[in-house]
LUMVO-781798 format. One line per field, with one value per residue (C-alpha): chain; residue in three letters; x, y, z. Coordinates in Angstrom, 3 decimals. Example, Ala and Ser with C-alpha at 12.3 -4.5 7.8 and 13.67 -1.06 7.14 Angstrom:
2
ch (A,A)
aa (ala,ser)
x (12.300,13.670)
y (-4.500,-1.060)
z (7.800,7.140)
END
This chain:
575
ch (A,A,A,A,A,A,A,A,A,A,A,A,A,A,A,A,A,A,A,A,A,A,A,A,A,A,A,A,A,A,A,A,A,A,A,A,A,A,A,A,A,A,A,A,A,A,A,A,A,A,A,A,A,A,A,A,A,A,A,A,A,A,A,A,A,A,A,A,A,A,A,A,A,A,A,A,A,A,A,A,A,A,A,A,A,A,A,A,A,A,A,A,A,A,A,A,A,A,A,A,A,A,A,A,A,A,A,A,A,A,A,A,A,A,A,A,A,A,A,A,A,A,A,A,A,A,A,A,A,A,A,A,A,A,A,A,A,A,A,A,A,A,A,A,A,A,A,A,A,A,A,A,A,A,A,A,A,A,A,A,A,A,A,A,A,A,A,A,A,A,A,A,A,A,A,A,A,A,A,A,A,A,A,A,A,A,A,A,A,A,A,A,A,A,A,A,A,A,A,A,A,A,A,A,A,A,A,A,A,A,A,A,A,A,A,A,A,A,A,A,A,A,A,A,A,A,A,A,A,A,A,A,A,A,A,A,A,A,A,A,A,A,A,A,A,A,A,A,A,A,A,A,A,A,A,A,A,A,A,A,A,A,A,A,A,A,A,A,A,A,A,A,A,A,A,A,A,A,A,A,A,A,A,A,A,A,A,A,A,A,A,A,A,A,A,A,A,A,A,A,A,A,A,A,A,A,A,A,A,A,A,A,A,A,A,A,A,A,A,A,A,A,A,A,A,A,A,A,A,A,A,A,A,A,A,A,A,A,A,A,A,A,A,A,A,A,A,A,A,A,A,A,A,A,A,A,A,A,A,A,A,A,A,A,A,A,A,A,A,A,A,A,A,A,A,A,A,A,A,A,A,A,A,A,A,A,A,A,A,A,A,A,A,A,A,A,A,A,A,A,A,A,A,A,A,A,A,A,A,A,A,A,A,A,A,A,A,A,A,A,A,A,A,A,A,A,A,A,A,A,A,A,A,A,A,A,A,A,A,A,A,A,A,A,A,A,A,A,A,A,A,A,A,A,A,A,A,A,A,A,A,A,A,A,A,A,A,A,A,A,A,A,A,A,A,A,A,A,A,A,A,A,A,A,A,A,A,A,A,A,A,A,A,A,A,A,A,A,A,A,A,A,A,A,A,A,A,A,A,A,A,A,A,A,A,A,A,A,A,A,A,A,A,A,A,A,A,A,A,A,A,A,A,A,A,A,A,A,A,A,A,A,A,A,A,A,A,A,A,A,A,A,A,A,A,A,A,A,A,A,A,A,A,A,A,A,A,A,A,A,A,A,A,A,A)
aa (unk,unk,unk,unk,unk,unk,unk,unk,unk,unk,unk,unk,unk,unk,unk,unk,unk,unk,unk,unk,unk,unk,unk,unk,unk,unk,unk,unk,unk,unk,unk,unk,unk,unk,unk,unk,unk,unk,unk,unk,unk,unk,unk,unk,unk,unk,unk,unk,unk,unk,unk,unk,unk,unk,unk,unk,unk,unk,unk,unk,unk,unk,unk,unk,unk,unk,unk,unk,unk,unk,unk,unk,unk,unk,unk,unk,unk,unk,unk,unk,unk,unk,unk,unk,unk,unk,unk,unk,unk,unk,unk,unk,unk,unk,unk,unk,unk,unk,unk,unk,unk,unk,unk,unk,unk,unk,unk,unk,unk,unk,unk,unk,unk,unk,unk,unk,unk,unk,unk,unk,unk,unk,unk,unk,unk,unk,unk,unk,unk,unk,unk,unk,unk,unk,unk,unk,unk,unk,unk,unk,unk,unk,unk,unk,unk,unk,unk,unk,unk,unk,unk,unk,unk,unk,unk,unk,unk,unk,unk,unk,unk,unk,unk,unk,unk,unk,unk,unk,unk,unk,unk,unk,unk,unk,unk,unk,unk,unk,unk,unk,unk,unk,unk,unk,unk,unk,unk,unk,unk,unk,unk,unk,unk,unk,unk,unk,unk,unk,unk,unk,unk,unk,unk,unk,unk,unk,unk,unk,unk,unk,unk,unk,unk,unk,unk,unk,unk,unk,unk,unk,unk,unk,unk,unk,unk,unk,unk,unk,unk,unk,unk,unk,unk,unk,unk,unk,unk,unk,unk,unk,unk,unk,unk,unk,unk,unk,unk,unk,unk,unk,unk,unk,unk,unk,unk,unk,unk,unk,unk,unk,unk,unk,unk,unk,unk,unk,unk,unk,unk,unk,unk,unk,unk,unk,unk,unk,unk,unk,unk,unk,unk,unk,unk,unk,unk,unk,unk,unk,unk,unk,unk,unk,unk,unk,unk,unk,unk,unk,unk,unk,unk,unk,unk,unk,unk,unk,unk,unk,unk,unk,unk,unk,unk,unk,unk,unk,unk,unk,unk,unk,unk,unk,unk,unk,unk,unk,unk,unk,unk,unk,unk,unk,unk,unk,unk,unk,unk,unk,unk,unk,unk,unk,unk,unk,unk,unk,unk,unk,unk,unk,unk,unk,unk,unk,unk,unk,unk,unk,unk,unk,unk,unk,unk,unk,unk,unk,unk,unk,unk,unk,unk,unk,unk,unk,unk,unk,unk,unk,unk,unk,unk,unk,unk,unk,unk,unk,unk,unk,unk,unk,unk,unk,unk,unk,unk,unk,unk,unk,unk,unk,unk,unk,unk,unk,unk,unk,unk,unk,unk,unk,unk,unk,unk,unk,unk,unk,unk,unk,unk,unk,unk,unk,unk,unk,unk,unk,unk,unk,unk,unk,unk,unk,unk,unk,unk,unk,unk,unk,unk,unk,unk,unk,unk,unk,unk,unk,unk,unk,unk,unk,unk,unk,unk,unk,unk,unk,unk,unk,unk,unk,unk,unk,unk,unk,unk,unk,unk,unk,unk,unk,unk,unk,unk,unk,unk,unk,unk,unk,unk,unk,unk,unk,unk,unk,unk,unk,unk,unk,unk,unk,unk,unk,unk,unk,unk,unk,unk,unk,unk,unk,unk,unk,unk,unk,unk,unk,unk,unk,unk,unk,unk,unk,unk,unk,unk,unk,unk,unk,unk,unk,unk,unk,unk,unk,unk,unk,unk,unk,unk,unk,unk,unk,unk,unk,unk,unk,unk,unk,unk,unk,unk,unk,unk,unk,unk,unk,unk,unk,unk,unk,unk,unk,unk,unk,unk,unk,unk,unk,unk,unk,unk,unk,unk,unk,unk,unk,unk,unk,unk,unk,unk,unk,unk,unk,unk)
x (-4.467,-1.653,-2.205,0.445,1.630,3.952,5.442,9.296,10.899,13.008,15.295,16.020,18.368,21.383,22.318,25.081,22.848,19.808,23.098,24.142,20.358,20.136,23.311,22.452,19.142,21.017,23.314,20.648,17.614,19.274,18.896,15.369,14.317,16.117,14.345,11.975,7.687,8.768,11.894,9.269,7.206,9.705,10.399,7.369,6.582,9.630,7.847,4.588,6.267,7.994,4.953,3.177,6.006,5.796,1.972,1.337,3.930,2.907,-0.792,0.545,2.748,0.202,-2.293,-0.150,1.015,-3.138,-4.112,-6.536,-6.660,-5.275,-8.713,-10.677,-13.053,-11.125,-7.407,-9.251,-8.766,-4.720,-4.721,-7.079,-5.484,-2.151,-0.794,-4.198,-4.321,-1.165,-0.249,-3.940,-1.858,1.651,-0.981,-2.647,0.541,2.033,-1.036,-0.362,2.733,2.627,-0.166,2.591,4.873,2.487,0.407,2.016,-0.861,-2.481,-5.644,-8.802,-12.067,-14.361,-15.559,-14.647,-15.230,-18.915,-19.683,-21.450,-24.600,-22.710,-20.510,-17.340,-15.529,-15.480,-13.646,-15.057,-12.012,-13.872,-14.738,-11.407,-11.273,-13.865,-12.543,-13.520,-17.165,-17.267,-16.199,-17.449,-20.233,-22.341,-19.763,-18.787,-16.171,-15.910,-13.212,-14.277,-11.818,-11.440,-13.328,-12.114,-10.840,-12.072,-11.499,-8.664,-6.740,-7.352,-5.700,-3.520,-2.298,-2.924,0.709,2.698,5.747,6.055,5.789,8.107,11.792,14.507,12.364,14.169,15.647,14.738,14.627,10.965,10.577,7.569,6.705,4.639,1.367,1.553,-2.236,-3.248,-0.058,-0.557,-0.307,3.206,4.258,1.296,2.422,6.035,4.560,2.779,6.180,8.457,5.293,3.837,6.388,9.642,11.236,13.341,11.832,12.878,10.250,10.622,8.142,6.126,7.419,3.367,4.189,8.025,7.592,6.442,9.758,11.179,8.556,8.602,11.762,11.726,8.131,9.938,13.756,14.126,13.568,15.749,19.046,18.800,18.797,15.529,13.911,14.990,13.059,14.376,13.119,12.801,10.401,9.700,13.450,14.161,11.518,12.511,16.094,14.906,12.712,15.263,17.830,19.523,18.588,15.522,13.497,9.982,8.062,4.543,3.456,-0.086,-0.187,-2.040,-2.070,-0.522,2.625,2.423,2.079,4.973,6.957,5.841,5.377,7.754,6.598,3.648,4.799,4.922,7.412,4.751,1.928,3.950,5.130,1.641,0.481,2.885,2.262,5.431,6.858,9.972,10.028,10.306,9.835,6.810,5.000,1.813,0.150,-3.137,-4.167,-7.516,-11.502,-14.044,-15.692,-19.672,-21.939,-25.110,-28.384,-31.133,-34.683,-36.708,-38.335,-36.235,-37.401,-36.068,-33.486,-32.467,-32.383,-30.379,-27.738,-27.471,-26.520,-23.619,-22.609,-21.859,-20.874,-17.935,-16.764,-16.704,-14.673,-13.010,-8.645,-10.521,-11.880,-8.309,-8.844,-8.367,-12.053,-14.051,-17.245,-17.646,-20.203,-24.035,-25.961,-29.564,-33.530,-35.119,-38.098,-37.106,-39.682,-36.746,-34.456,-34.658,-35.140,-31.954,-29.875,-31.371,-29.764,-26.645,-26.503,-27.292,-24.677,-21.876,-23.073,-22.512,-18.459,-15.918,-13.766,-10.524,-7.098,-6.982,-3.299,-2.658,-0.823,-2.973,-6.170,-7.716,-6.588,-8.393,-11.378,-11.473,-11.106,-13.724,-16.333,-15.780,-19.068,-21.011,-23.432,-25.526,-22.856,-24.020,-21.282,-20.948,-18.691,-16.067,-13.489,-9.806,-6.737,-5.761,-9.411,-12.053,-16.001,-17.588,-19.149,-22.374,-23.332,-26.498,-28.157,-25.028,-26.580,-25.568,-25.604,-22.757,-19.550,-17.108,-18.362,-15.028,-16.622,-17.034,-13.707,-11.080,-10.872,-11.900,-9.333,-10.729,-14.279,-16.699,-19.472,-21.364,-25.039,-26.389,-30.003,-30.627,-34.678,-34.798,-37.688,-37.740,-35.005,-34.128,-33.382,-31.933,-29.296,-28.438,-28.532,-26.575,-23.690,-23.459,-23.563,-20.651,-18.461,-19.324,-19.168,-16.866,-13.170,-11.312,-12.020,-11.179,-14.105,-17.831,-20.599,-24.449,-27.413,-29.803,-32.791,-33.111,-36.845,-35.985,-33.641,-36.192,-37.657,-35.957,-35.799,-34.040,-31.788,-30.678,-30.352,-28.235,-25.974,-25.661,-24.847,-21.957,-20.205,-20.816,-19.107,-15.713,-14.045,-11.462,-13.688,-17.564,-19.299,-23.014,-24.132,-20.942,-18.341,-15.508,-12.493,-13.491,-12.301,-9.295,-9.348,-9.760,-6.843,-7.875,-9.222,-7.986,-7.044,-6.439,-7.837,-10.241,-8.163,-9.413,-7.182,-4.222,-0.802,-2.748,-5.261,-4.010,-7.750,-7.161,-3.547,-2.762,-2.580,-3.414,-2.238,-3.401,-4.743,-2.887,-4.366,-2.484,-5.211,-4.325,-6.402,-8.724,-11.492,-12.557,-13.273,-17.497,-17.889,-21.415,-22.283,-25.359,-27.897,-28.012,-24.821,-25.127,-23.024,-22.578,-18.289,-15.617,-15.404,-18.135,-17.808,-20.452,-19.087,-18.160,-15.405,-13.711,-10.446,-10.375,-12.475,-9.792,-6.367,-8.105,-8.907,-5.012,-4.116,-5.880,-4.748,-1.449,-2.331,-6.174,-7.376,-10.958,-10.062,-9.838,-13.017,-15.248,-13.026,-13.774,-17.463,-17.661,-16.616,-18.138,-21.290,-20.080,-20.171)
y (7.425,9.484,12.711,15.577,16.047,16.840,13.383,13.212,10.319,8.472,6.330,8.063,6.127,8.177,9.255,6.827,4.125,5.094,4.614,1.479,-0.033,1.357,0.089,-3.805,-3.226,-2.638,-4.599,-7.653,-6.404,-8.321,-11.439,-11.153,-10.033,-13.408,-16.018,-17.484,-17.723,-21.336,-19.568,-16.289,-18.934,-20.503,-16.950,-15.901,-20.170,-19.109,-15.764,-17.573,-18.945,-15.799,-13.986,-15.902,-15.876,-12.055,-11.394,-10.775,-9.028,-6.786,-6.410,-5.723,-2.568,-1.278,-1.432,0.211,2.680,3.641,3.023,0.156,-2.618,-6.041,-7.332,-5.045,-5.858,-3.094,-4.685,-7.072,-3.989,-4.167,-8.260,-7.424,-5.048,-5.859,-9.491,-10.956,-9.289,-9.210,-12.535,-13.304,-11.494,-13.076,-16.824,-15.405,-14.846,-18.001,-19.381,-17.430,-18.089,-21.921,-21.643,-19.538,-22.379,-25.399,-23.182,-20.106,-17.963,-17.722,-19.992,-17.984,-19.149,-20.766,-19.337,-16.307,-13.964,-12.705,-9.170,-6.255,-4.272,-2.401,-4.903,-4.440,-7.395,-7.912,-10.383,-12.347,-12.687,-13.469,-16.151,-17.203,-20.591,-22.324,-21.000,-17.819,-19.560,-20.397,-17.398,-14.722,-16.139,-14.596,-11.944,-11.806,-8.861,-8.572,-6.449,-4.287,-3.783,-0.751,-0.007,-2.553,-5.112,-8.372,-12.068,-12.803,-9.756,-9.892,-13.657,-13.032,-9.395,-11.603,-11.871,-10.265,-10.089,-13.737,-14.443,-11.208,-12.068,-10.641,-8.681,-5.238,-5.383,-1.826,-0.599,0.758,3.006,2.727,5.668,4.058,4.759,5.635,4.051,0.730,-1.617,-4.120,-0.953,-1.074,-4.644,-5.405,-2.158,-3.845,-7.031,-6.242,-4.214,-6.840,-9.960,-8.261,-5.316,-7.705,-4.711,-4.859,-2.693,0.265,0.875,4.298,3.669,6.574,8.220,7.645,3.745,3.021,1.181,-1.774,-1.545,-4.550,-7.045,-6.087,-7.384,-10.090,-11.256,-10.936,-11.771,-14.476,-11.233,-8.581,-11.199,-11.638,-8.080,-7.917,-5.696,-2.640,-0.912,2.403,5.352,9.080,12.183,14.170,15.210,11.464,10.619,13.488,12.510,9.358,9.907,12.043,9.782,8.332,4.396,5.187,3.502,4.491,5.632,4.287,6.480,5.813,9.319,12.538,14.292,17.288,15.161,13.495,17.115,17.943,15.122,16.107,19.302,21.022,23.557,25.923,29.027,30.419,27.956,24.697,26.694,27.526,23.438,22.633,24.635,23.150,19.501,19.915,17.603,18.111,13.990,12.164,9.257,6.702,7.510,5.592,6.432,6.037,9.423,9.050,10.218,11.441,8.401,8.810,6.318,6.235,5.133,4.093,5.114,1.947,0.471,-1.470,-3.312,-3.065,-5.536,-4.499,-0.857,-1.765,-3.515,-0.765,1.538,-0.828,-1.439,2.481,3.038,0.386,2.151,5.797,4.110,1.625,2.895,6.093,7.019,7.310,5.411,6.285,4.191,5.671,6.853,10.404,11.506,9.580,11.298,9.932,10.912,13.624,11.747,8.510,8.036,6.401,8.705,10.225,6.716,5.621,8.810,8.299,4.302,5.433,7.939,5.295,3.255,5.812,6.886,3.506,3.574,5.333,7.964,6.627,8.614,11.185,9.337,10.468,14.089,17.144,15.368,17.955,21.195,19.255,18.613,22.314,23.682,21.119,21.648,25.661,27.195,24.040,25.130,22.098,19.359,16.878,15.192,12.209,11.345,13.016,15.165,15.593,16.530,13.469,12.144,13.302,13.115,11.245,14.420,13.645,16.975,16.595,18.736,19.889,21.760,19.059,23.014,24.569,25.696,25.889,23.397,22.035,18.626,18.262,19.425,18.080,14.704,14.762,12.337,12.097,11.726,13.343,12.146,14.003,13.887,15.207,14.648,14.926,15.991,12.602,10.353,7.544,5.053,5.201,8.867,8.600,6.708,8.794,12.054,10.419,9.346,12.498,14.243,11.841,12.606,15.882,17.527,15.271,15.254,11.577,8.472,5.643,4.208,4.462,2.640,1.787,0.057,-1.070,-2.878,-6.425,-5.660,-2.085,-3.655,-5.973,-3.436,-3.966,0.251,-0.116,-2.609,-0.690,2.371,0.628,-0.827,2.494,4.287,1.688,2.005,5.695,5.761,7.434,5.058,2.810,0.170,0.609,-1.836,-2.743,-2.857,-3.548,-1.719,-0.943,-1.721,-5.042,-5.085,-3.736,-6.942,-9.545,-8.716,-10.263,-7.499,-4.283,-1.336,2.163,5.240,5.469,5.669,8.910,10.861,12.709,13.704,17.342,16.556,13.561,12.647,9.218,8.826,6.093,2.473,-0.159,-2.564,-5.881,-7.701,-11.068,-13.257,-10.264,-9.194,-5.420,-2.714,-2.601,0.293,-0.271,-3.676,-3.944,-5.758,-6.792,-8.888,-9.425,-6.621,-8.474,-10.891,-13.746,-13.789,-10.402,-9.670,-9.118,-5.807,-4.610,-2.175,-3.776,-7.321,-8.743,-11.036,-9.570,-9.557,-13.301,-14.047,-11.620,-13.853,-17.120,-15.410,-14.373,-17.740,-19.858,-17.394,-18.770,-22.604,-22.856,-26.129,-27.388,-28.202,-24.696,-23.621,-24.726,-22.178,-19.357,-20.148,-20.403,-16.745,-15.477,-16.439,-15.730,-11.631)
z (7.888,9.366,10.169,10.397,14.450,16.762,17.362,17.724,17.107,20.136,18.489,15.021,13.181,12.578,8.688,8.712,9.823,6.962,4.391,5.718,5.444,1.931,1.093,2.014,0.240,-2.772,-2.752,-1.688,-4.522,-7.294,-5.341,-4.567,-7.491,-8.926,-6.276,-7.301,-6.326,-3.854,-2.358,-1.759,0.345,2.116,3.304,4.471,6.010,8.167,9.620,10.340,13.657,14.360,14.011,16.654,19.229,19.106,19.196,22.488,23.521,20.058,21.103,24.858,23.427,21.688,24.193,27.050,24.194,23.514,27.035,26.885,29.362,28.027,30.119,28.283,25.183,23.510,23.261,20.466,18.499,18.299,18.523,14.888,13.226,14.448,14.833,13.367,10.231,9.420,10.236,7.370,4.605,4.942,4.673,1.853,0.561,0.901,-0.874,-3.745,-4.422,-4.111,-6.631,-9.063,-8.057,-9.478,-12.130,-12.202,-11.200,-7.841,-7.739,-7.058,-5.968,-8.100,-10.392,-10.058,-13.243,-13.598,-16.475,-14.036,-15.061,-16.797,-18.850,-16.669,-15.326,-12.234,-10.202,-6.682,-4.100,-0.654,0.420,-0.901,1.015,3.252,6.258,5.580,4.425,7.932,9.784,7.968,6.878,4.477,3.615,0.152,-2.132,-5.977,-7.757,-10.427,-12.798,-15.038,-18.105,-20.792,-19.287,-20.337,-18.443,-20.579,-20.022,-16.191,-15.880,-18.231,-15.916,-12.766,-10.766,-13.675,-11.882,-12.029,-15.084,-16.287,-17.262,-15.694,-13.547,-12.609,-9.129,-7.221,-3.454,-2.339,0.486,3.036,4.732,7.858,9.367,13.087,13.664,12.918,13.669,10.538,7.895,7.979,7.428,5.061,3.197,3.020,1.851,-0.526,-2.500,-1.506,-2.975,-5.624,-7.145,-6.120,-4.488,-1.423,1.121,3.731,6.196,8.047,10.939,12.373,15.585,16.994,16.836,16.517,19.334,17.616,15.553,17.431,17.161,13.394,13.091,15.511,13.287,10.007,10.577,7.813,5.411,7.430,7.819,4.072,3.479,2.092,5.092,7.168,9.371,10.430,12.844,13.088,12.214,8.769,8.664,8.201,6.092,3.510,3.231,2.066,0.072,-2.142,-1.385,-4.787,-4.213,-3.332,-6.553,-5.334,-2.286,-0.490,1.888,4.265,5.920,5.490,2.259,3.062,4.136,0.716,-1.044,1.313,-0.369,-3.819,-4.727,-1.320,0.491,0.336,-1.518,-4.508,-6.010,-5.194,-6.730,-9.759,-9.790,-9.427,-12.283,-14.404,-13.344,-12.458,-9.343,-7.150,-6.806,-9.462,-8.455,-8.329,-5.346,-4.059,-1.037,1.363,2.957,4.907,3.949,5.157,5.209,4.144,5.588,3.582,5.085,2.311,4.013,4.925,7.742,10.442,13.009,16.645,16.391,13.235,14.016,17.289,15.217,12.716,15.595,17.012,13.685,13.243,16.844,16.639,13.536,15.168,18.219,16.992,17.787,19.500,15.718,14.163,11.695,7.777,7.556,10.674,9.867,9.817,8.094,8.388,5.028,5.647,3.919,5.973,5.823,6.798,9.764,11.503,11.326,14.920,16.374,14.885,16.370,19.595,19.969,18.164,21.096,23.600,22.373,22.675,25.738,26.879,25.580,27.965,25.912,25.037,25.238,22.275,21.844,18.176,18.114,17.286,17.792,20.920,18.487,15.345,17.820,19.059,15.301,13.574,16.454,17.056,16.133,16.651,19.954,19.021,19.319,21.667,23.721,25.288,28.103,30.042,28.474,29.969,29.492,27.408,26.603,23.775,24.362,21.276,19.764,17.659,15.597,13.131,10.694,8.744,5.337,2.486,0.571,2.495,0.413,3.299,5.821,7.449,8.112,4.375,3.658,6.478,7.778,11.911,12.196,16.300,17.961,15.982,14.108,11.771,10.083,6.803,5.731,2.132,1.214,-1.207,0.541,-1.918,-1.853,-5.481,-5.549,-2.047,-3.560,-6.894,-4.652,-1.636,-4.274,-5.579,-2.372,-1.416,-4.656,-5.043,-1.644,0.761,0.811,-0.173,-2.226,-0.183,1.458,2.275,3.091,1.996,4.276,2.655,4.133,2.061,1.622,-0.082,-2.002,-3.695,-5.429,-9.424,-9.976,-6.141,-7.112,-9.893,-8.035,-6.002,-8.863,-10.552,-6.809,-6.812,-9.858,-9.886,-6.136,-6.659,-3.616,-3.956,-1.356,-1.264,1.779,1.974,5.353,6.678,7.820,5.133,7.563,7.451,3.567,4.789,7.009,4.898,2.733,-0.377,-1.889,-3.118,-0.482,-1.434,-3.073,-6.028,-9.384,-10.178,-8.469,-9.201,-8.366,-8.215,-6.763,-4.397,-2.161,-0.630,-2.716,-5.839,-5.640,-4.070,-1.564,-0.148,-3.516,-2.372,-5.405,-7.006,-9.873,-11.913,-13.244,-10.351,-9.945,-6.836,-4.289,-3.615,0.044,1.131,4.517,5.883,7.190,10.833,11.904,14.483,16.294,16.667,14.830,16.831,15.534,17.625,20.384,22.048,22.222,25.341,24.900,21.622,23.157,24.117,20.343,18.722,20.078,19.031,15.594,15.186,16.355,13.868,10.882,11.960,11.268,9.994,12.211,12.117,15.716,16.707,15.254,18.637,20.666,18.682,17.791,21.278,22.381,19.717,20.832,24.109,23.209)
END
């Protein structure tokens, strides 16, 4: 999600300091590897409070920091994917590990096991509870596990850790995003709840402001010595990751920072380690390092409303944190003879038209705008550009043939949107070719998303077209008609890069995070929602009281209350 910049850190923590932190982590892993799955909860029961004392001030900082209005529809962004979310996992959490306290495995929905079309296994973790039955209704995500794995294997794999003796005590390092405010802590979480490692979190020098309400949030972890969160830029980040106690590293960045980390720098001596499969680290290292995020429409016919929809639906995801965002869509690969195809541009233009530009706030976005749209005369954008803002670009017609096209290839981790249309006119071989187009030809295997019209999808050779696109999908999360960030969101299933990849040949990165019923050998999480949602999410662009829904949302993850439903029913329906 992180992409290389010029950010310098303000507060690096001095060498002395990183040894100190290190040296309590240590010293503290063998007791936290010993506690046991009730002590874990009481842990995290203790943060829940903590968590809501800081929120607002968090969302505050981190809407002055990206210069949206606290008033503003927008700050619902950072109250979701800041205090909201995050506060979701460490509940999720807790719910887990109770169940490993009474059972000894977490307790997933009913039933919950069902064999795919093509025999796998495959695993259904949202809805997990009937809150989320109620508000996100209509949403549903199923893990698919790996080739092989039957039912008994996957309980029997389900929260390992907990059932391991003696598990081995070890000191993780978290290399921290420096967009979305929840990647950090969730990243933490899920080493320190599923892996049993104490954790270091080096926060990014784009966001280190939010260092303090980290720790305020999760003190009952960092007084034990079970959490540090430290500061600075690369230089930092490097000596700790080589650094002796330093069992293994997560990073969520770009990939040429992880290949940094890996294989050094570019030169002969990387090239000759590369050939070799040769690393300078040894070490484990996971990591989450963007896409090119495809967004696949299946040709069919929409009516007004529906067509309307799809166009907010795809417009929140291109603004949503000014488009820097690991899951933005970038790329919209369509039929070029769906009959709707030029209708649907137009209102996906009208929407954007209709969104201010935000504040480019994430370093070297106006050179990576500049580079990625050099060459493009037919670019069409929208809005004002400054100094410090970036118009949303639209550009269509890219060939899906081209060898070198930079859209393809690079990650416009800022305000452009792309489109591709592929000559496929029937739905069926829309599908097979749009899949292919997205494995084949675009950079990154984390997300991507399909829309499908429920009455194309009726058709039995559609439906399989459809089941085949998605296990044949090389992404770590594929959404129907929904936006993949919202996977991301609801924390139950599986985030990260499609398995495929390699230390090589990197994409999206290894592993996953999230997962909190804790299930192994995943392939990839499958999200679907609706094709039209009333009331319209709080994800939207286009809602009109998403801040006010989005602080309700992150209050009840604190303490689920049928009492506090009406509130937030009420401005959602409000927007």
């Amino acid at each position: 999600m992180e992409m290389s910049g010029s950010a310098q850190s303000r507060t690096a923590t001095t060498q002395q300091q990183l040894d100190e932190s290190i040296a309590i982590l240590s010293e503290q892993a063998p007791t936290f590897a010993r506690l046991s799955a009730s002590e874990r909860a009481g842990l995290l029961r203790a943060c829940i409070p903590r968590l809501q004392q800081v929120a607002a001030d968090w969302a505050a900082a981190a809407c002055k920091a990206k210069g949206i209005s606290l008033t503003a529809p927008q700050a619902s962004e950072e109250w979701l994917g800041g205090p909201m979310v995050t506060t979701r996992c460490v509940r999720l959490l807790i719910k887990s590990l109770d169940d490993i306290h009474k059972t000894g495995k977490p307790v997933l929905p009913s039933h919950p096991f069902r064999t795919g079309w093509d025999g796998r296994t495959e695993v259904n973790v949202f809805p997990g509870d009937g809150w989320d039955k109620v508000l996100f209704a209509g949403f549903t995500c199923a893990l698919r596990l790996q080739p092989g794995i039957t039912e008994a294997q996957a309980r029997e794999q389900q929260a390992l850790l907990y059932s391991t003796r003696n598990p081995k005590p070890g000191v993780s390092l978290i290399l921290g995003a420096g967009n979305v405010a929840s990647i950090p802590p969730t990243d933490a979480l899920y080493k320190l709840f599923h892996e049993g490692k104490v954790c270091l979190v080096k926060l990014n020098p784009v966001n280190e402001y939010l260092g303090p309400f980290y720790e305020r949030a999760f003190q009952p972890l960092v007084e034990r010595g079970f959490l540090r969160f430290v500061y600075g830029g690369g230089d930092v980040g490097s000596y700790l990751s080589y650094h002796p106690a330093i069992e293994d590293i997560h990073i969520t960045g770009s990939d040429r920072t992880h290949d940094l980390i890996v294989w050094g720098k570019p030169g002969p001596d990387r090239d000759r380690r590369l050939a070799a499969n040769d690393p300078l680290l040894k070490k484990q290292i996971t990591s989450e390092l963007g896409c090119v995020t495809p967004v696949m429409i299946v040709p069919g016919d929409y009516s007004p409303t529906e067509l309307r929809f799809l166009a907010e639906n795809i417009a929140s995801q291109v603004t949503n944190n000014a488009s820097f965002n690991c899951n933005a869509a970038k790329i919209v690969v369509v039929s070029e003879g769906w009959t709707q195809r030029d209708a649907f541009w137009q209102l996906l233009r009208d929407v954007l038209a209709e969104v201010p530009p935000r504040i480019a706030y994430y370093p070297g976005a106006q050179d990576r705008f500049a580079t990625l749209t050099a060459g493009k005369d037919k670019a069409l954008r929208l809005g004002q550009a400054t100094a410090d803002r970036l118009p949303w670009t639209m550009i269509r017609g890219l060939d899906p043939a081209a060898k070198d096209e930079p859209l393809f290839s690079t990650e416009p981790f800022c305000s452009i949107l792309s489109e591709v249309a592929l000559t496929e006119r029937e739905p069926a071989a829309f599908l097979t070719a749009a899949a292919a187009f997205a494995n084949d030809k675009l950079w990154g295997t984390l997300s991507c998303s399909i829309y499908i019209h429920p009455r194309t999808e009726r058709s039995s050779e559609v439906a399989t077209a459809l089941d085949m696109a998605v296990g044949s999908l090389r992404y770590g999360l594929v959404a129907i008609n929904h936006w993949p960030g919202v996977g991301y969101g609801m924390m139950t299933p599986s985030w990260g890069g499609h398995p495929s990849a390699t230390l090589q040949n990197i994409q999206s990165g290894l592993g996953f995070v999230h997962n909190t019923f804790m299930i192994e050998g995943i392939e990839k999480a499958v999200l679907r929602g609706p094709q039209v949602v009333r009331p319209k999410p709080p994800w939207f662009v286009t809602h009109k009281t998403s801040h006010h829904l989005a602080e309700l949302m992150a209050r009840f993850e604190a303490e689920p209350s049928v009492l506090k439903v009406p509130g937030i029913l009420s401005q959602a329906l409000r927007g």
